[in-house]
N, C-alpha and C positions, 0 to 999 in steps of 0.2 A: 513858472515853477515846474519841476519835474516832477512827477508821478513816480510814488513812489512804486518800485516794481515788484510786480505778482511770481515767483519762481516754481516752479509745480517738478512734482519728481516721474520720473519716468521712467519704467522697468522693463517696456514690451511697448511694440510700434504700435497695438490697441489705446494702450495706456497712454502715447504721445499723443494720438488722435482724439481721445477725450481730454487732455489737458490743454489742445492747442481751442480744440472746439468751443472750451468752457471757459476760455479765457484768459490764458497766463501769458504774462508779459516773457517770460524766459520757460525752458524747462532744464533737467539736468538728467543726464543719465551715462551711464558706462558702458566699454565696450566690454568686449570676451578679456581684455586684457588689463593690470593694475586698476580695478577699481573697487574701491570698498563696498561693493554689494556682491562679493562672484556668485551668489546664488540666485540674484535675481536670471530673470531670463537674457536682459542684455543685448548687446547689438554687434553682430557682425561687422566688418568695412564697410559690404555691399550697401546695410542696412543702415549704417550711422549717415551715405552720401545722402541717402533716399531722406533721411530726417533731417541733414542741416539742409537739404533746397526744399522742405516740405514746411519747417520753420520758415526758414527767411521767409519764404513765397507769403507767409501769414504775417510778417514783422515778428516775427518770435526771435527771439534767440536764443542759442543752444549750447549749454555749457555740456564738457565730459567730465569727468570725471578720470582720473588717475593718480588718487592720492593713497594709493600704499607706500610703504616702506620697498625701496629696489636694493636688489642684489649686485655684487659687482658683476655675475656675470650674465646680469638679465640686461645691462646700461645699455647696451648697442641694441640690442632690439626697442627697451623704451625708446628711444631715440626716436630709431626708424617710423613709430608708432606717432610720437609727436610729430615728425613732420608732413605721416599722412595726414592727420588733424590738420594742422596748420593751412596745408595746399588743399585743402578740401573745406577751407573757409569757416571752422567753428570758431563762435564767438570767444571761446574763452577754455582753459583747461585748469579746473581746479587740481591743487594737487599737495601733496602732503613731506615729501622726503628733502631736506635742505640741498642735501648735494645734487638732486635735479631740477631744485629749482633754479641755483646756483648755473645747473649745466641751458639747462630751455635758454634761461635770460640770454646766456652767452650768442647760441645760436641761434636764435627766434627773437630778435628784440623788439619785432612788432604781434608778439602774439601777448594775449593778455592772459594772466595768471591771477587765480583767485587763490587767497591760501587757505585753506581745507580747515573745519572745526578738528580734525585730527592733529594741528601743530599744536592743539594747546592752547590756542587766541584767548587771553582773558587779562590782559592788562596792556595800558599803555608802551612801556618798552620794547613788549614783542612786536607792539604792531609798528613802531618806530624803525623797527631793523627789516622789518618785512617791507615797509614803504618804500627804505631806502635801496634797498636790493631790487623795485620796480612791481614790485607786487600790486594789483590793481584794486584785490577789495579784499576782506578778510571777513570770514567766515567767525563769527564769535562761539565761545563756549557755551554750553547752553544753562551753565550755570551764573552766569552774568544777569544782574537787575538792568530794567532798560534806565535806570540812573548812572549806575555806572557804564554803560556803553554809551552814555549822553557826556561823560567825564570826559570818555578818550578823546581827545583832541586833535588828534593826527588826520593830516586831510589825507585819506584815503576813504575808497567806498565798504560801506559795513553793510555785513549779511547774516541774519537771525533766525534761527529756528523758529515758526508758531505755529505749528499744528504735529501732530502725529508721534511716534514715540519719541521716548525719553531714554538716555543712556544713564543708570545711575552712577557708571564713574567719567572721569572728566576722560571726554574722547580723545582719542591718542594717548591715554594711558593707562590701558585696557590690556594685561596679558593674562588674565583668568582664562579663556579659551585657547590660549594661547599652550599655556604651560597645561591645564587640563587635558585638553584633548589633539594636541598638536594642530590646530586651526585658527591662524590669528587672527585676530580683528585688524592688527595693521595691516595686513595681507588681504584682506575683504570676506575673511573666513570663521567670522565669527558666531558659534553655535547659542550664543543668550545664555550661557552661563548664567547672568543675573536672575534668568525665568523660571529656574529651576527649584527644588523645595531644601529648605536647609533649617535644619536647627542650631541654635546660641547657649554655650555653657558658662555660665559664672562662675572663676575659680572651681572649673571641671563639672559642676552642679547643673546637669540640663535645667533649663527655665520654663520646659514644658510648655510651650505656646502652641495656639489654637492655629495660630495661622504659621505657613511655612515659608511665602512670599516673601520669605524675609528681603532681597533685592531688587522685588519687582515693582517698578514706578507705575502714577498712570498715566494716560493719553494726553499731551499738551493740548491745551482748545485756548486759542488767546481771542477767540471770531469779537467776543463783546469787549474789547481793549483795542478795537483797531483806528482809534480815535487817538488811542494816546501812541500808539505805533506810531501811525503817519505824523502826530509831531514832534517826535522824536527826530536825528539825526538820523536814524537807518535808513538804508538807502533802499535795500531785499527784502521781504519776507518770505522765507522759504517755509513748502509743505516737506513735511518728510514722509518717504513712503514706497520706493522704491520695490519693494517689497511687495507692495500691498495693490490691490487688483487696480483692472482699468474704473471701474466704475468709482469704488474711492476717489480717485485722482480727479475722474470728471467730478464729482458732485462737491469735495473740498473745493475745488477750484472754482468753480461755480461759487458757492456761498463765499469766500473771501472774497471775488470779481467784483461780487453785487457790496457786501462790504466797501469798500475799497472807493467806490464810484458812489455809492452815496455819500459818504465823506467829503467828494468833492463836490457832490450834486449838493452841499451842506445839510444833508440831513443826516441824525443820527442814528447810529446802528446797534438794532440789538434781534438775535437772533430768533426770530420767531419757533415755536414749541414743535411745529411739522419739520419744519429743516431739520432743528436738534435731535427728533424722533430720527428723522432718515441718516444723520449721520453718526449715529448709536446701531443703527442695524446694518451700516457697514463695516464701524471697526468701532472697537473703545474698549479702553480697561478700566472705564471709569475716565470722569476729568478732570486737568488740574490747568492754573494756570501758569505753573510750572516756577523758577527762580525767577524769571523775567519781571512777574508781579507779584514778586515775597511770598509762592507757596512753599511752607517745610514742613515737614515730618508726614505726620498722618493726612494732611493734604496735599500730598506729593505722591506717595504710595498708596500702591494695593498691594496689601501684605495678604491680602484670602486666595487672591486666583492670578495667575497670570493670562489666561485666555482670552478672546475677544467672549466682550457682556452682552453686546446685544440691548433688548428693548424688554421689561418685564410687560408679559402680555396676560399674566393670569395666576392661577394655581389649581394644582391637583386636589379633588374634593376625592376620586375616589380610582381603587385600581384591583385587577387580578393579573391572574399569569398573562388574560389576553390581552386584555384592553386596558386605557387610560383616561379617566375624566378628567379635563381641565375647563374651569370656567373662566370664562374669557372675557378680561378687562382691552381688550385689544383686538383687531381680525387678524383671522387667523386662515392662511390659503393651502392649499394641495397643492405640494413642492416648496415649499416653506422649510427651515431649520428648526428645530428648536434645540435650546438648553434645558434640564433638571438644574436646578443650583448648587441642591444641598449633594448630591452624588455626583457633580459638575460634570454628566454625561448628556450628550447629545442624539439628537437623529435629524433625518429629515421626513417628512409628510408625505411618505407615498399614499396613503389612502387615509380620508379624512371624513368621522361617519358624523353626524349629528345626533342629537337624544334619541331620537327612534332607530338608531342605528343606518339610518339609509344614507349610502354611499353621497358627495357632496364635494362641491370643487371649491368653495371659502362659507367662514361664518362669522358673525361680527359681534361685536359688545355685548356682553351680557349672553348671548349663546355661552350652551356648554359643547365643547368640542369632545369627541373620541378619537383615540389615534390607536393602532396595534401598540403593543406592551414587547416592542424586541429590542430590547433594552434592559429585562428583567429587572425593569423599576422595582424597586421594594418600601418606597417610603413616600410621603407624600413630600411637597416641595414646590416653591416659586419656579412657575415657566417663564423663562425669556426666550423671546426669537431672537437667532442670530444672524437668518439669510430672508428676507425678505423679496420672495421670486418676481414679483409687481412689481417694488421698486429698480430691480436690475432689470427689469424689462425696460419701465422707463425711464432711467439713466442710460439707456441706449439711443433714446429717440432725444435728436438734438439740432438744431437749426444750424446747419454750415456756418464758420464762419464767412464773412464778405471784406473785400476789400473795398471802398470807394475809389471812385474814380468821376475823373470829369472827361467827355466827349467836346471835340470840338471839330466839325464838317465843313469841308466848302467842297462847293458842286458848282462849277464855271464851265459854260459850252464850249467845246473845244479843249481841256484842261482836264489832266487825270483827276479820280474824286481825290481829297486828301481826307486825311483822318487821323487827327492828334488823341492821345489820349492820356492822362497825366491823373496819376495816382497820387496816395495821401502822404509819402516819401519823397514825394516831387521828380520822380522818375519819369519820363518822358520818350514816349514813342509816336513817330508820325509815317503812314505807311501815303503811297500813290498808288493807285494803279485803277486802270481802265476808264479811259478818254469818255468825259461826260457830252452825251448826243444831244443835237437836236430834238423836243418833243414833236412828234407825227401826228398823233393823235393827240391822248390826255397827257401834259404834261406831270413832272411828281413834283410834289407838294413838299411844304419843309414838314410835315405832320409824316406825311409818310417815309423820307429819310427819318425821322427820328424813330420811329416802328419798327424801322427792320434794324436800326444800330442799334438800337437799348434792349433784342434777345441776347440777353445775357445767359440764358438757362443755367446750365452746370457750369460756368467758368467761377471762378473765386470770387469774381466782382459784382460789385452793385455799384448803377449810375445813380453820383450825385448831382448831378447837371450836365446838359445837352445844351450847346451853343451850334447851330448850324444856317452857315450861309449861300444860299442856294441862289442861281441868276433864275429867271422868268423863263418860264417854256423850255424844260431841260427834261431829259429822258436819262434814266439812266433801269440797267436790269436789277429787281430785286436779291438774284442771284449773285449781282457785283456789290451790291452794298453789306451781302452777309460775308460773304469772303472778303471784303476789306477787315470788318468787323472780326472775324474768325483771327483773319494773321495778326491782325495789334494787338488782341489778347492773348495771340501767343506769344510774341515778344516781349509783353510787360511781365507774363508770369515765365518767359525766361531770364530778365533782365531781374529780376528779383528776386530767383531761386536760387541766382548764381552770383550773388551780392560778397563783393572783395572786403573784406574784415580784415582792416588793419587797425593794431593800436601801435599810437605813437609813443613808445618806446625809444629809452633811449641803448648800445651795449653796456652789458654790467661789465666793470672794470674796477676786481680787486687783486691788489698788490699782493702776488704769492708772498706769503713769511716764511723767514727759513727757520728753520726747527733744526737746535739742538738737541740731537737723539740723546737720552738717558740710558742712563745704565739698566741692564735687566735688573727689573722693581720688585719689591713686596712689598704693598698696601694694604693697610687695613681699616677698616671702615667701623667706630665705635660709638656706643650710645650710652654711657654711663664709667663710672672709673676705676671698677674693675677690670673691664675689658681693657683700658687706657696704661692699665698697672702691664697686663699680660703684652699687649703691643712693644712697650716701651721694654720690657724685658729682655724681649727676642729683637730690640733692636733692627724693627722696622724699617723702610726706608721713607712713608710717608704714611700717614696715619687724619685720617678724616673723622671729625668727631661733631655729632649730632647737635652737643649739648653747650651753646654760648659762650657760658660763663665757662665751665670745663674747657673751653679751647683758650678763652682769653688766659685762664691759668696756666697754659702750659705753651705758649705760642711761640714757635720756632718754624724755623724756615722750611721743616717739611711736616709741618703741622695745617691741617686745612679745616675750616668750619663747614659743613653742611648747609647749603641755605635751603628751606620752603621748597614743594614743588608748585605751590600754587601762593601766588605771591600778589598782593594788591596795591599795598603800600612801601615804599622799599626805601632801607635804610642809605644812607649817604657812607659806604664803606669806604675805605681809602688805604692803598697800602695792607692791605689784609691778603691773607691766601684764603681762598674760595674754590668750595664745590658747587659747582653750578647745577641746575637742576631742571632747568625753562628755560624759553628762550629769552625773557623778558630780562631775564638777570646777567644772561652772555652782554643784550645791549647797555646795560646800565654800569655793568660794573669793569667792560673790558679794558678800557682806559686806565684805571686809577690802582688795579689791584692783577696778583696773581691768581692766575684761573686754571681747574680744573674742571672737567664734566662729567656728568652720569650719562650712565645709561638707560635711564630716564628721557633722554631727547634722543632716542631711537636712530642713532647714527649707523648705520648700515650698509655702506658701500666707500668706496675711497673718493667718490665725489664730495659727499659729505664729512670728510676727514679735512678734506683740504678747505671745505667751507668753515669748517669751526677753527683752522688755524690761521687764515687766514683775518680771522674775529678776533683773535688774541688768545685761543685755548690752547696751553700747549700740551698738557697729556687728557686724551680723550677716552673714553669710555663707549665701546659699542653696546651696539645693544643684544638683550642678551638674544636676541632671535636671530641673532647671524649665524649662518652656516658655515664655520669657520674651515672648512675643507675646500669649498670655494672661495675664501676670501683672498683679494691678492695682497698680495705683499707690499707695503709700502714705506715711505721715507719721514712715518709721523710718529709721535709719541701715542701707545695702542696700547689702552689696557682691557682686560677681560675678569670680568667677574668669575672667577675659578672656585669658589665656595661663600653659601651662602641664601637665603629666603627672597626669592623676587619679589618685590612688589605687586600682586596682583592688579590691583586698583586703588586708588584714592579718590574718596569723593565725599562733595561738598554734604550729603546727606549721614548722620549718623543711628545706624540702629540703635547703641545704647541707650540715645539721649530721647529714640522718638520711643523706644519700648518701655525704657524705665526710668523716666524723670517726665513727672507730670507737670512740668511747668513753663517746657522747652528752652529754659534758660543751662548756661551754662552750667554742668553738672559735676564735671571732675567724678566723674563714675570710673571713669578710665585708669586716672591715676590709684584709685581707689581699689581696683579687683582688676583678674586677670579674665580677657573675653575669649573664644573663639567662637570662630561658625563652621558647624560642619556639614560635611553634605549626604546626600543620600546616600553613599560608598562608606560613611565613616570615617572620613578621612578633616583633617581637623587644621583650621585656617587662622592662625592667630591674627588677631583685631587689634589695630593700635592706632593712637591720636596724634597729627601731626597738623598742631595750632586750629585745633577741631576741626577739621576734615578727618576722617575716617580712612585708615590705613588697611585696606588684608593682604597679607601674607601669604605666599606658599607654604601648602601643606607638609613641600622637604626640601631640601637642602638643593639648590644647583651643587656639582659636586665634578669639576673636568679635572681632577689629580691623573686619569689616567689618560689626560690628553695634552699635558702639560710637555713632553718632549716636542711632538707632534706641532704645536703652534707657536714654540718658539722663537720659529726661524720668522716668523710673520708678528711676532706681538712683541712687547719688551715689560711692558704693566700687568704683573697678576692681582688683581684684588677680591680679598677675604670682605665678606659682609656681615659683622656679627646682628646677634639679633638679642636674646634672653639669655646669651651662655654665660655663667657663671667665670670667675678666673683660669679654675685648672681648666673648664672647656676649650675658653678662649687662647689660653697657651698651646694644647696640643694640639688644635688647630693649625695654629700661625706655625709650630715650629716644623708640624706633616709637609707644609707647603715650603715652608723655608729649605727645607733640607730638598725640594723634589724640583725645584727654580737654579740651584747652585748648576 
């Protein structure tokens, strides 16, 4: 049976050194270039060679990371990029943009591709078209129950988020920071827009809430589920964390290790109260066990704080301008953090007095502690520590990992010594050298060959067995048997650093389609049948409409229904025109029906133009984060969203339902009042339901009327996206754009 595998994230070559130490079967991390963390610290070239022969050397393996969204005119350097990876031996390149995975497969058919939680992975279909394109494992949404990722059936390998944050929209369909603050999350530039404080109006009437977290999740902890993990079909467990210091990563990885191995040692696991204590004063926002094992609403969020919580260690009894009493349910050390709660301000303990005020380097339970007062505390208030200086001391201190090895010697008079030695990979090295002598005097013993080969000191290894055959009356110098010993250990840990990663792979091979070019288009995108009156007016040329039964009333050849972006169960359509939305619905429905696409599946270079036509899509929608001043010009059917409310996020989580229906049953609160969320600028984000998932909207209009000459000569599909506009809205719209398209 295979183990299942331990995955650890890794942001800084400290951070890979405690993930490798503490025991992770894999790690993942990014370089300087397309990957979804650019602000972690990340790795250089020089620094990624140094960590895939620093993994292998350990049995690790080492995935990267490069699953943004590419540019057309980033493709040639991606490239170059992949196939340094590739001749430089990493296991594996997770990665997110279809037209490069399309392009890798093409040219790297022995390199393994993981597809990224950013495609969207949450239903069988998608992983179906991802299989068949050679994708090796798929990364799931982390809005997925582990019953339904026990559904998907598809033999490929599955990989799940269970530890560390939580994204509250479904990832890779994230443009809040995107359209906010010009830094996208599919780019790896995401500012946590969700972390931020925001109020909700009903039918324009603030709700007045206590808390402003309105998007902020908490920490996934699945440690006490790792029983039904492991029997489950997942193949991964990934920590998330990249972000987040070295000692996290050691000590996560550490307690899932020991998890993991009791499982198969058959015992059962459940997290003892010191661990839980220590992984609360490295990071938490609270814990959940996330959708994996059915947490929603209010045990999913932390709507008070988005901050790391830390450990409540006491409370304030008494204060002035200088000082702070806090009695102490917890010890408390000099150089310590702490949190106030209720003014959610922190410090850290430079000087730490006890009751008599004398100066004091830790105080423990039931002590009352004093700290200076520079913080102008003004209230009293729960303390929690957040940085815990002891603990980080010893999360540093950690037993190297070892590799086993077996020794096997023979020592024949006249006959160089030899010396095999064979690791727990079955790797195999045997070195000769220097001719074993007559013994003069005392001849060596087989006790004293084995003394000087098993100083192992500081190499990787530890001997699991010495097998050594020595003749009678043999002399050899202690000097010759340490330098035999010296060179096959450096052989085996070169012969392992530099370990050839091939996956068998077969080339992908799809049959380019020819696409007939359309006429320059005006589409319009409708949700109700006023807007459907004003399209049909101004005699559109394709008209996409939200609502079912409103399509089946009116269906004609350039009429399209909108399907789900997030789709579980999928209808058997046939003969239908279809806007596609995911990719699960390109594989299920490309066969039987006509297809169009959103911009929703983040189509963003002309690699991925020709991968969705080559699917069966014939007019495609980019997405709206392309820089259309670089984009090349090409021979597909191109449309552009030119007015209209983006999608911010969609997610499986709904504020309405957790803030105002106490029953978490479905609520129809939605259809019932008008929502939005606004933020701390003011600026006001309509809230809307699509088959209860949770919709927001951009707070204005995408608006290229005055770019519409300009990208002509490159696009031929302009599309209009209404949203709440009334009839006359929705005419003067279509007809601004009509008249500026001619």
């Amino acid at each position: 049976m295979n183990k299942i595998e331990l995955l650890a994230p890794v942001g800084s070559e400290k951070a890979l050194h405690y993930a490798v130490m503490n025991g992770a079967d894999a790690v993942y991390l990014g370089g300087k270039l397309y990957g979804a963390r650019s602000y972690a610290e990340n790795f250089d070239k020089e620094s990624i060679i140094k960590a895939i022969k620093f993994c292998h050397l350990y049995g690790v393996k080492i995935y990267v990371t490069v699953n943004t969204i590419i540019f057309d005119n980033e493709i040639e350097e991606f490239i170059n990029y992949i196939n340094f990876l590739y001749h430089n031996n990493v296991d594996a390149v997770i990665m997110q943009d279809k037209g490069m995975i399309k392009k890798v497969r093409e040219l790297f058919p022995n390199l393994e591709i993981h597809a990224s939680t950013q495609l969207h992975n949450h239903n069988n279909e998608g992983v179906k078209l991802l299989r068949d394109i050679g994708v090796k494992r798929v990364v799931f949404a982390r809005e997925l129950s582990i019953e339904e990722i026990n559904k998907i059936d598809v033999n490929i390998e599955k990989e799940v988020f269970v530890h560390g944050a939580l994204c509250v929209c479904y990832s890779g369909c994230c443009l809040f920071s995107a359209m906010k603050s010009n830094r996208s999350g599919n780019r790896g530039q995401c500012i946590a827009s969700c972390r931020l404080p925001y109020s909700i109006l009903e039918n324009k009437k603030n709700l007045n809430l206590n808390d402003k977290y309105l998007l902020s999740t908490k920490e996934l902890n699945t440690i006490n589920n790792i029983d039904k993990l492991i029997d489950s079909n997942i193949n991964s467990l990934k920590i998330e964390g990249r972000m987040k210091s070295p000692e996290y990563v050691g000590l996560i990885t550490k307690i899932y290790r020991e998890a993991i191995d009791s499982y198969y040692e058959g015992k059962k696991y459940q997290i003892n109260e010191k661990n839980l204590n220590k992984m609360k004063l490295l990071f938490n926002r609270k814990y959940t066990n996330g959708y994996l094992f059915h947490d929603f609403g209010k045990d999913l969020m932390n709507i008070k704080t988005p901050n790391h919580q830390g450990v409540t260690i006491g409370k304030v009894i008494n204060f002035d301008k200088s000082k702070i009493e806090i009695k102490l349910d917890y010890p408390l050390r000099q150089e310590d953090s702490i949190r106030f709660v209720n003014s959610n301000i922190g410090m850290t303990i430079n000087k730490l007095y006890n009751k008599k005020g004398l100066l004091v380097k830790s105080l423990n339970k039931g002590e009352v502690a004093i700290v200076d007062n520079k913080i102008n505390l003004k209230e009293k208030s729960i303390v929690n520590k957040t940085i815990d200086k002891e603990l980080i001391n010893e999360l540093a201190r950690f037993e190297n990992r070892k590799i086993l090895i077996n020794m096997d010697a023979i020592l024949k008079k006249g006959e160089n010594i030899k010396l095999t030695i064979t690791d727990i990979d079955n790797n195999i090295v045997t070195v000769e050298k220097n001719r074993c002598l007559e013994a003069i005097n005392k001849p060596l013993s087989k006790k004293d060959v084995e003394k000087q080969l098993t100083k192992l000191g500081n190499t990787p290894f530890k001997l699991d067995n010495i097998n050594v055959t020595i003749d009678d009356n043999v002399f050899v110098n202690n000097k010759d048997l340490n330098e035999i010993r010296r060179i096959a250990c450096y052989k085996l840990k070169e012969i392992r650093e530099n370990k050839k990663i091939i996956c068998k792979g077969n080339p992908l091979v799809i049959k380019e389609k020819k696409v007939e070019k359309e006429k320059v288009s005006l589409n319009v995108l409708i949700r109700n049948r006023e807007q459907l009156k004003a399209a049909l007016n101004q005699n559109v040329d394709n008209i996409y409409i939200t609502d079912y039964s409103l399509y089946k009333e009116n269906k004609a050849k350039n009429i399209y229904y909108v399907l789900p972006r997030v789709i579980t169960n999928y209808i058997n359509y046939k003969n239908e025109n279809l806007l596609i939305r995911e990719l699960g619905s390109l594989n299920k429905y490309k066969d039987d029906n006509v297809i169009a696409s959103d911009y929703t599946l983040n189509i963003s270079n002309n690699e991925s133009l020709s991968f969705m036509n080559n699917f069966g899509v014939n007019r495609i929608c980019l997405s709206v984060e392309v820089d259309l001043d670089n984009f090349k010009e090409n021979n597909y059917n191109t449309e552009v969203l030119v007015y209209g409310k983006a999608e911010l996020m969609i997610s499986k989580y709904c504020m309405i339902n957790m803030l105002l229906n106490n029953d978490n049953k479905k609520c129809n609160l939605c259809k019932k009042n008008k929502y939005e969320l606004i933020d701390d600028r003011g600026f006001s984000y309509p809230i809307k339901t699509e088959y209860c998932n949770m919709v927001i909207y951009d707070n204005k209009n995408i608006d290229l009327s005055n770019e519409i000459k300009k990208i002509k000569r490159k696009i031929n599909n302009f599309r209009i996206n209404l949203l709440d506009e009334d009839y006359n809205e929705a005419l003067n719209i279509i007809m601004k754009f009509k008249e500026m398209i001619k």
